[in-house]
Structure formats: structure tokens, C-alpha cells
C-alpha positions as CSV (number, residue, x, y, z in Angstrom):
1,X,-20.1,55.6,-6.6
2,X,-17.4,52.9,-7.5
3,X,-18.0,51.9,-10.5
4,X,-15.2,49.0,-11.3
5,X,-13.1,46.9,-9.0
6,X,-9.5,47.9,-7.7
7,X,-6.4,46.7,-6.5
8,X,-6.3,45.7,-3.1
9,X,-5.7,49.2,-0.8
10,X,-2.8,48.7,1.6
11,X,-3.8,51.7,3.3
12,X,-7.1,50.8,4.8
13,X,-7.5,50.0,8.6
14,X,-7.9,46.6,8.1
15,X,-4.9,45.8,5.3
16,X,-3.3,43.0,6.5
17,X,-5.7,41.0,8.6
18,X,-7.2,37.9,7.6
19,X,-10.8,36.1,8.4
20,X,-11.2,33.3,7.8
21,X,-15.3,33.5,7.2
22,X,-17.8,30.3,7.7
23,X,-21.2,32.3,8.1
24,X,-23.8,32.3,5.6
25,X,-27.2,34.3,5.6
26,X,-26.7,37.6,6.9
27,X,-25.8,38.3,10.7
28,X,-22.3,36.7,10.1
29,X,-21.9,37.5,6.0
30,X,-22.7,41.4,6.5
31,X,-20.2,41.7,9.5
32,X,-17.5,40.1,7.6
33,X,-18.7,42.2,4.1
34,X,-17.7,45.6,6.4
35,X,-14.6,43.9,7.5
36,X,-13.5,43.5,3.9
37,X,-14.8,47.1,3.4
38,X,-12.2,48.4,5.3
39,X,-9.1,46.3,3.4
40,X,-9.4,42.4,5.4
41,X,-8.7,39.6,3.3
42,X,-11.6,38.4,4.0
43,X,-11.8,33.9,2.7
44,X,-15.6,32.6,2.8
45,X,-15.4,28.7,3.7
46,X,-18.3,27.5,1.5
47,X,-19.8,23.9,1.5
48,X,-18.8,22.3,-1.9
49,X,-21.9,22.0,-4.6
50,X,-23.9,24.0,-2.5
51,X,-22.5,27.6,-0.6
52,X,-24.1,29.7,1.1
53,X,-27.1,29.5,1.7
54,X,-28.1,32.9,0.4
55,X,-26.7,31.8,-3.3
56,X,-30.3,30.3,-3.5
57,X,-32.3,32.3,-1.5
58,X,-34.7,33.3,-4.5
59,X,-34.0,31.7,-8.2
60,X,-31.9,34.4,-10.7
61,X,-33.1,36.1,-13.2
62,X,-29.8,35.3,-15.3
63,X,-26.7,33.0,-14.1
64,X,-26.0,32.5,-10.9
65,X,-25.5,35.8,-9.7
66,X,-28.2,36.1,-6.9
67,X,-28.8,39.4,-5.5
68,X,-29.4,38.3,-2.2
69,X,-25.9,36.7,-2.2
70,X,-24.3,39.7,-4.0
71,X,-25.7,41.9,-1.4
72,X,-23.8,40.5,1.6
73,X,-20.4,39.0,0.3
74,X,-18.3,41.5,-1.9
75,X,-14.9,42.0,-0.8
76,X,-14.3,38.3,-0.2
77,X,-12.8,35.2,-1.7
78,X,-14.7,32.2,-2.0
79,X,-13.1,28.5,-1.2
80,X,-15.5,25.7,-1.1
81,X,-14.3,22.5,0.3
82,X,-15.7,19.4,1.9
83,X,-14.7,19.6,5.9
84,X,-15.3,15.8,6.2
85,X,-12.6,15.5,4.2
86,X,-9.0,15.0,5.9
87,X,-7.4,16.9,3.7
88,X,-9.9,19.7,3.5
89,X,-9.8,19.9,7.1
90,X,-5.8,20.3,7.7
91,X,-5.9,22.9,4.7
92,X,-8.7,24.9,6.9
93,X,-7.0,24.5,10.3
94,X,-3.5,25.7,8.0
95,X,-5.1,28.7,7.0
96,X,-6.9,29.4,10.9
97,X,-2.7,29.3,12.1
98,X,-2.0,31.8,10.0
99,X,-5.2,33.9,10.5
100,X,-6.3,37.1,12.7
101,X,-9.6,36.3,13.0
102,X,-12.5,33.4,12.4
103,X,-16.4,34.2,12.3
104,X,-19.1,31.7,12.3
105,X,-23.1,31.8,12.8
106,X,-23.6,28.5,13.3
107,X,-25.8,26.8,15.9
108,X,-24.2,26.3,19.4
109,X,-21.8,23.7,19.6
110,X,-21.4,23.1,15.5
111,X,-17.7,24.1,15.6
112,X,-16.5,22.0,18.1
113,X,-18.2,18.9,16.6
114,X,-16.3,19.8,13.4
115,X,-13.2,20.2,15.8
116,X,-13.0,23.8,15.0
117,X,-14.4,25.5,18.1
118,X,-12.8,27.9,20.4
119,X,-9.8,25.7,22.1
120,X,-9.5,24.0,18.8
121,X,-8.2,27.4,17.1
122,X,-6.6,28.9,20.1
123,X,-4.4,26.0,20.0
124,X,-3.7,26.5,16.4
125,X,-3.2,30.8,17.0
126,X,-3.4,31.9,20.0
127,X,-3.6,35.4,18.4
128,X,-6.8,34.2,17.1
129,X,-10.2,36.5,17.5
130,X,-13.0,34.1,17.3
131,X,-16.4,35.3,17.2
132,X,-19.5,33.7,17.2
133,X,-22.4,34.5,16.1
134,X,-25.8,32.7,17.8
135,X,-29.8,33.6,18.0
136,X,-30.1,33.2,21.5
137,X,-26.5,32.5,23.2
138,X,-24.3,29.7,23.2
139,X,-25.8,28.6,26.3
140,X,-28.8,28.6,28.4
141,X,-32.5,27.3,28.1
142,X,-32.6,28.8,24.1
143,X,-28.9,27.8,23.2
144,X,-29.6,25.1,20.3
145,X,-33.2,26.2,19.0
146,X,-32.8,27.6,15.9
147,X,-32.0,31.3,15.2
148,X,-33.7,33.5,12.8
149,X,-34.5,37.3,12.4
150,X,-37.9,36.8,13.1
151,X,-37.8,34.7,15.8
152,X,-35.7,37.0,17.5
153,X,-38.2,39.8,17.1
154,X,-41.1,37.6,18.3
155,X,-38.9,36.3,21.2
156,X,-37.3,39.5,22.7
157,X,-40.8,41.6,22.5
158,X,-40.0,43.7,19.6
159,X,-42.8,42.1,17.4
160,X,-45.3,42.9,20.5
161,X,-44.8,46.5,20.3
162,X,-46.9,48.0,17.6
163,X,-48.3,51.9,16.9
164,X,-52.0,51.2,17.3
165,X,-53.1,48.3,19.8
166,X,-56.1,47.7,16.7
167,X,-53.8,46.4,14.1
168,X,-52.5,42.6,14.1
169,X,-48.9,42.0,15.1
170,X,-46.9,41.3,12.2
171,X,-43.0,41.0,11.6
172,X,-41.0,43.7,10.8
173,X,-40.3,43.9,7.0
174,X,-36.4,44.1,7.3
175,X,-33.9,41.7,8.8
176,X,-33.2,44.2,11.8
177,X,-32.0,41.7,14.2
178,X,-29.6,40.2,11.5
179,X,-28.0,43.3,10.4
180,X,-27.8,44.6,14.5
181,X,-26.0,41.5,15.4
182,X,-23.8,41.6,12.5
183,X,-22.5,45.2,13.2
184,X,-22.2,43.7,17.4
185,X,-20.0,41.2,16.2
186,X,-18.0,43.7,13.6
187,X,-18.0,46.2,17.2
188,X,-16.6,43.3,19.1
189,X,-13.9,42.2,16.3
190,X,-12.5,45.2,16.2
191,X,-12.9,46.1,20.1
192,X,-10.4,42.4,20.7
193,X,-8.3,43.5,18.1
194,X,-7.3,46.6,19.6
195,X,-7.1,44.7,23.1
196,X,-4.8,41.9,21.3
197,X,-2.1,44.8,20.5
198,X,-1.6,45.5,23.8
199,X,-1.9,42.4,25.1
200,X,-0.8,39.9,22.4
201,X,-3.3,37.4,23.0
202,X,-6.5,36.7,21.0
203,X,-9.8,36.1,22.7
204,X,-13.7,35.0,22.0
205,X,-16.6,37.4,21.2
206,X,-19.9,36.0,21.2
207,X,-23.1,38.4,20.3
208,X,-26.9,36.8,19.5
209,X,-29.8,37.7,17.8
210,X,-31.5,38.0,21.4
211,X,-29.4,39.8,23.0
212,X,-29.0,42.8,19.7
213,X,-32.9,43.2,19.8
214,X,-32.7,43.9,23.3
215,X,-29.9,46.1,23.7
216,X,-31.8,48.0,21.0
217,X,-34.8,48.8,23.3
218,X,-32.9,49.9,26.3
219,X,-34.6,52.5,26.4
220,X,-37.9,50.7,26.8
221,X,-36.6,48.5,29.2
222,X,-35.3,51.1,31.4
223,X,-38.7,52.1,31.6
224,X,-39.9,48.9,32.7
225,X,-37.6,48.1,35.0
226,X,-37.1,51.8,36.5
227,X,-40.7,52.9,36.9
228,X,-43.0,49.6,35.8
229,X,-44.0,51.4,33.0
230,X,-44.3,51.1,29.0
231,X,-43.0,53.3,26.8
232,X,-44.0,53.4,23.0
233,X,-41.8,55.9,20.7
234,X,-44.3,54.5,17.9
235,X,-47.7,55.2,19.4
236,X,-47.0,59.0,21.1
237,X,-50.3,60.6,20.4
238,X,-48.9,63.2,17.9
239,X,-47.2,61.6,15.8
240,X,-48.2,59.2,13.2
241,X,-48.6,58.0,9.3
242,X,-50.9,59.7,7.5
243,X,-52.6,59.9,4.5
244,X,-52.7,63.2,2.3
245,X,-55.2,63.5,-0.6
246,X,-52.3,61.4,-3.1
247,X,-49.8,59.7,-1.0
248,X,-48.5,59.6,3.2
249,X,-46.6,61.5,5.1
250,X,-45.2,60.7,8.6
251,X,-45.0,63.3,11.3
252,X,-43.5,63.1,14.3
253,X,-44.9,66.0,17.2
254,X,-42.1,66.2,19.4
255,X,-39.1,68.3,20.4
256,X,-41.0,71.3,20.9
257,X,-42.1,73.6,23.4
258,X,-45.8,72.5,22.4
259,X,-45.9,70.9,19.5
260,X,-49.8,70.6,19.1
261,X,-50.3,74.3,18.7
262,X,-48.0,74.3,15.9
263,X,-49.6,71.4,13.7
264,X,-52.8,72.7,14.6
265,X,-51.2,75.8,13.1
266,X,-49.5,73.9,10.0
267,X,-53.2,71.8,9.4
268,X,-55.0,75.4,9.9
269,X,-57.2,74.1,12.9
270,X,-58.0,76.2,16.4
271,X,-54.9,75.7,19.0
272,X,-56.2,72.4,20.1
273,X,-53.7,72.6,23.3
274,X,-55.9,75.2,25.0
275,X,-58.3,72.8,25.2
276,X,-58.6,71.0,28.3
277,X,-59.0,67.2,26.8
278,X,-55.8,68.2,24.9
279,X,-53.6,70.2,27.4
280,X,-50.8,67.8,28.4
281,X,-49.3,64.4,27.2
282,X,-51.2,62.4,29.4
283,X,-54.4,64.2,28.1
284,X,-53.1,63.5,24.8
285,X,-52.7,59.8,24.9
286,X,-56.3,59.4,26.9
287,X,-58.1,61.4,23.6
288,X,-55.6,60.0,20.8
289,X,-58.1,58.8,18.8
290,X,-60.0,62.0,18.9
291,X,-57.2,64.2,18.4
292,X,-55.4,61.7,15.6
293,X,-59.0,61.7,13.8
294,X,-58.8,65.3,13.3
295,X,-55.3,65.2,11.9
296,X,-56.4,62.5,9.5
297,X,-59.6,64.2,8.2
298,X,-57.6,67.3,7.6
299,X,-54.7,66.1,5.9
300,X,-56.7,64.2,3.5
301,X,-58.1,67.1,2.0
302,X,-54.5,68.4,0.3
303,X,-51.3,66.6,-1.1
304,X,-49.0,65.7,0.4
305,X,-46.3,68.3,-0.8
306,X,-48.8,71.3,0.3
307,X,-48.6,69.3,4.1
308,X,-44.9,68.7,4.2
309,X,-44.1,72.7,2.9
310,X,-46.6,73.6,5.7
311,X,-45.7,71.4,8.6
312,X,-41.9,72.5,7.4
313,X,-42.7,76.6,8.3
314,X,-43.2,75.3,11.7
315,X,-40.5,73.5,12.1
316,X,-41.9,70.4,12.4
317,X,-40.4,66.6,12.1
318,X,-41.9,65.2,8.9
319,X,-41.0,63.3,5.9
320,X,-42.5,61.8,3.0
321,X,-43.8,58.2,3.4
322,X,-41.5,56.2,0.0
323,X,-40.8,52.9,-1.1
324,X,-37.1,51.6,-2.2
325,X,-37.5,52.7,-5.8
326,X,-37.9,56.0,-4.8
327,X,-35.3,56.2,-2.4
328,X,-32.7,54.5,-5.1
329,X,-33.2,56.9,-7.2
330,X,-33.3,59.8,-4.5
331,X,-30.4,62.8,-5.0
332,X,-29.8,62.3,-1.2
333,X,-29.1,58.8,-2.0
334,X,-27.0,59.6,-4.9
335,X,-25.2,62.4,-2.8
336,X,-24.1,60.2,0.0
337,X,-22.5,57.6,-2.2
338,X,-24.5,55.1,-1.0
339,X,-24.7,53.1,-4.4
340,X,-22.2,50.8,-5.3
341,X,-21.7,48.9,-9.0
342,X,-19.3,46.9,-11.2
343,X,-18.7,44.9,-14.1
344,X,-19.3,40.7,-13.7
345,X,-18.5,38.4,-16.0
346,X,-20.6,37.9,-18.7
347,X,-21.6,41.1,-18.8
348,X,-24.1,40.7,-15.8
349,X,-23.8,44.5,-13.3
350,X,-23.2,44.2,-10.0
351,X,-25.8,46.8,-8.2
352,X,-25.8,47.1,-4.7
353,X,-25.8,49.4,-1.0
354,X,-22.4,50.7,-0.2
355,X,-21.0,50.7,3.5
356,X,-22.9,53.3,5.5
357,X,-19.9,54.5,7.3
358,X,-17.6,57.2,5.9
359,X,-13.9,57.1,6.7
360,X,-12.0,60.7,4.7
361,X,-8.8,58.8,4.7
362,X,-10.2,55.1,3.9
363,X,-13.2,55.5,1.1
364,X,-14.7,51.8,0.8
365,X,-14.0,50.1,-3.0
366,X,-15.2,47.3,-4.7
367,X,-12.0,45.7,-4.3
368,X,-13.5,41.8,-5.3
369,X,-17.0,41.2,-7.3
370,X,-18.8,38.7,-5.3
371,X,-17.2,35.6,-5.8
372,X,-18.8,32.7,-7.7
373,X,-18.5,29.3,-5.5
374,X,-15.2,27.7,-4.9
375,X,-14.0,30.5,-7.6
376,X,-10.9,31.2,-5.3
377,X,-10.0,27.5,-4.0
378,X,-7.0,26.9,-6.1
379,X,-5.6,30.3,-5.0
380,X,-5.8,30.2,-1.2
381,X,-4.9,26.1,-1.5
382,X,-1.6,27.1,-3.4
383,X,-1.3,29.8,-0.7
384,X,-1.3,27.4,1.9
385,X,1.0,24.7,0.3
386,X,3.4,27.9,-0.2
387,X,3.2,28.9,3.6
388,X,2.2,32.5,2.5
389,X,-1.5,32.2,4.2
390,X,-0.5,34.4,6.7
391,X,-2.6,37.3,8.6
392,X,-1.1,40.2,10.2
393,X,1.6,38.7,13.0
């Protein structure tokens, strides 16, 4: 766990690149968080008086230290300027000429109003990388509707696909498609950063909310489009949630020679596979109700830790159902340096995930506290006027 911040480390991958950062939310703030992770000088172009929209998200308990902010956008310098100002603008496009990369999540077509797209910062760099982030694409019959995490679940067929056909469809309680299409466009950064050394130019990347929800059921639609059928990891008929006599458990019945004999075995029931209703998958799924009411009945008559120890001696896929205080707290949690913390001023802590990716020779730091708004304006500005905003070259 890093506990206070530290010097900026030369030595990680990314020493010596510069983004220059105008996303806000999460799909484009998390991406450019893990690029400053990994040692970018990461600057965050914020709209003066106001920022990111994730500095107000939910009010503060205390100052203006929002968690939801803090969350996405250590690692970063903050510089909040007016672009319909002259001068703002020329100190931006100053800082893009000497930049590696630019990231925005805007909606299609945004940047080049602001004279800022593509073409705009190629001329300026043609070294630049310029990703963009989108919901749907920056062109087509969705390109300027607005993109959001749960639009892009309803739209791409994630939000249809639930574990039992009974319950109401509902969106899914984390911002999946934001944080997919954030680590895309970190994938695709890096992947035209690597191409630039060899061949010295820069290029655009372009990744959407869209298209990250559907890349992440490939294997569904393979299905589909393979053998007209549908495939539902979330509804096989042996696995499931399920509630012990205190608190759930999930199983999941799979990877096994035949897995049914060996929870019937774990629950203590008769070998429910020699039964003919029971015998194959296709059985299975055509008696799931049946055989899931069994499972339910049964596990409801012990805790949960007598389940998991029994469903464990079979060597069975299980795990306790927990909410995020639990896991917080959790020694795994604890183990994996997955917490990260500092001093703010005013005495306010800084509590927060760490990356999830573990590099031996490049351990990520809390190099910069979340920045307050505009806190680093004078410092890049004076940068500029110096001629010292300079990426790697």
C-alpha cells in the first residue's frame, strides 16, 4: 500500500511521455489515471469554475475532495482554462506541439468545432497519438446521440441477457462499459506508441462504448452467428446464487467430468445425474427449475461456511456472495496491494483502488494527490512560456 506521495519515477514505462488529457467522467479519466500509473505526465484540461464533471458527481462530505473525482484522476496535473479564450487556446495548442499523446471523450465532432480535432493536432505534432473516446463511434446512424454506460449496455444487448428469464431487466450495478472502453483506449495508446517508434509518425485510435460491450461478448456472438444459437454463461442450469441459512453463496457447476454427482454429493442428495430428467446438459436446462429448487431447499437448511467447506472437498467452483465493505477489508485485498492512500491538504486522506496490473520492475505510486481545479495552471503556463512543455521527441 502507498501510503504518501513520491517523486516522479524516471524509471517507469511511460517516463517521459506527455498527455495532454480533456476527458472527464470515467471511460477517458480512468485510461489516462493508468497512463499516469505507469510514469506519463499526465495534464487534465479542465473547464474554468467548473472541471470535470465528476468533481460534482455527489456533494462532499468535507471540502471539495469528491471521491468520485479522486477515484479516476490521481497521477495528474490539473490546468483549467477557458478555450474560447485566444490566449487559452494558443497556450493549449503550445502544449499539444510538444505532446506525445491527446485523449478526449467528447461527443463526435466536439474537437474539431473547438479546432482541436485530428488534422488540427497532426498539423501541430505529427508525432501526435490522438485518441478518442465515443459511445457509439464517430460515425454512423448513433454517432452524435449521447454516450453513457448504461445506454451502452441497453443498446449492445448486454442489459437483455439476464440469469432467470422471471426477473426484470435491470442495469448492471458497475460502470462496465466505461471502465472496458477506457482500458481499449489505454490498449490502443500504447499499441500506436510502439508503432510510432518504428515508424516515427503518430496516428488516431478511436474505441466506443458500443463497440467494448460487444467485443466483450464475443463469445456469445460467435454463437449467434456460428450456429443461430444463444448462449447464457449466467443461466447454465447448475450454477447459480443461493441462499444458505445466514447469507449466499454462488456456485458455479462446471469444469468437471460431471459436476451434478459431485454437488449432489457436497448437498448430501442421491446422484441426481443417474436420473434420466437429469442426465445431460440439455436435460438439465429443460428441468432447471426442478433441479435448482432442490439445490435451494437444501442449502437453506446450513450456513453458509458449512456449504462452501463442503462444496470445496469436491472441488467445486464456489465463493461467498460479499458486499464492498467486506471485500475492503478482505486479507486477499490487503495481500494484493490493491489499496492505495495519502495525505491531502487539510488533513483530508486520500483512500482509493490501486492499478490492477503488476509490473516487478515498475510498482505503481501515488506520485500526485488528485489535483484540486486549475491547482497546476501557473505551472504548466510558465512551462509553456519557457518552451520546456515538451513530451518525449
Amino acid at each position: 500500500m502507498s501510503t504518501t506521495p513520491s517523486d516522479r519515477n524516471d524509471s517507469l514505462p511511460l517516463s517521459g511521455i506527455r498527455v495532454i488529457d480533456f476527458t472527464q467522467v470515467m471511460m477517458g479519466p480512468v485510461c489516462t489515471q493508468m497512463l499516469g500509473d505507469y510514469g506519463a505526465d499526465v495534464i487534465k484540461i479542465e473547464r474554468a469554475g467548473a472541471g470535470d464533471l465528476s468533481r460534482s458527481t455527489f456533494p462532499p462530505e468535507q471540502g471539495v475532495d469528491n471521491p468520485i473525482f479522486c477515484s479516476l484522476n490521481r497521477n495528474k496535473r490539473s490546468v483549467a482554462l477557458d478555450l474560447r479564450s485566444a490566449e487559452s487556446m494558443a497556450a493549449v495548442k503550445a502544449l499539444i506541439a510538444g505532446a506525445d499523446v491527446v485523449v478526449n471523450n467528447f461527443r463526435a465532432g466536439v474537437m474539431d468545432r473547438m479546432g482541436l480535432g485530428y488534422e488540427d493536432c497532426r498539423a501541430l505534432n505529427p508525432r501526435i497519438v490522438y485518441a478518442v473516446g465515443t459511445g457509439f463511434g464517430e460515425s454512423g446512424p448513433y454517432a452524435h446521440k449521447g454516450g453513457q454506460d448504461v445506454l451502452a449496455q441497453a443498446m449492445s444487448g448486454v442489459m437483455a441477457r439476464k440469469a432467470d428469464p422471471s426477473h426484470p431487466m435491470a442495469t448492471y450495478a458497475t460502470a462496465l462499459a466505461d471502465y472496458s472502453a477506457g482500458m481499449h483506449m489505454v490498449q490502443g495508446i500504447l499499441l500506436a506508441l510502439l508503432q510510432r517508434e518504428r515508424s516515427g509518425e503518430g496516428q488516431k485510435i478511436s474505441v466506443s462504448l458500443y463497440n467494448s460491450m460487444l467485443a466483450m461478448q464475443m463469445q456469445e456472438a460467435a454463437m449467434i452467428l456460428m450456429r443461430d444459437r444463444e448462449v447464457n454463461w449466467a443461466a447454465m442450469p447448475l450454477s447459480g446464487v443461493f441462499e444458505c441459512a445466514d447469507h449466499p453463496l454462488v456456485l458455479v457447476g462446471a469444469f468437471k467430468a460431471n459436476p451434478l454427482r459431485d454437488i449432489c454429493a457436497a448437498l448430501e442428495l442421491p446422484d441426481l445425474s443417474l436420473e434420466a430428467r437429469f442426465a445431460n446438459l440439455e436435460q438439465q436446462f429443460a428441468h432447471k427449475a426442478e433441479l435448482q429448487g432442490m439445490f435451494r431447499e437444501r442449502f437453506r437448511t446450513r450456513p453458509r461456511d458449512h456449504w462452501l467447506a463442503r462444496l470445496e472437498e469436491q472441488d467445486l467452483l464456489c465463493a461467498p456472495v460479499r458486499d464492498m465493505r467486506e471485500v475492503l477489508v478482505d486479507p486477499q485485498t490487503v495481500h494484493n496491494a490493491m489499496l492505495m492512500e495519502g495525505p491531502a491538504a487539510g488533513g483530508t486522506q486520500y483512500r482509493f483502488i490501486a492499478s490492477p496490473i503488476t509490473m516487478s520492475a515498475a510498482p505503481v505510486t501515488l506520485q500526485r494527490v488528485p489535483p484540486r481545479l486549475g491547482e497546476h495552471t501557473d505551472e504548466v503556463l510558465a512551462e509553456v512560456a519557457r518552451g520546456t512543455a515538451k513530451g518525449s521527441r
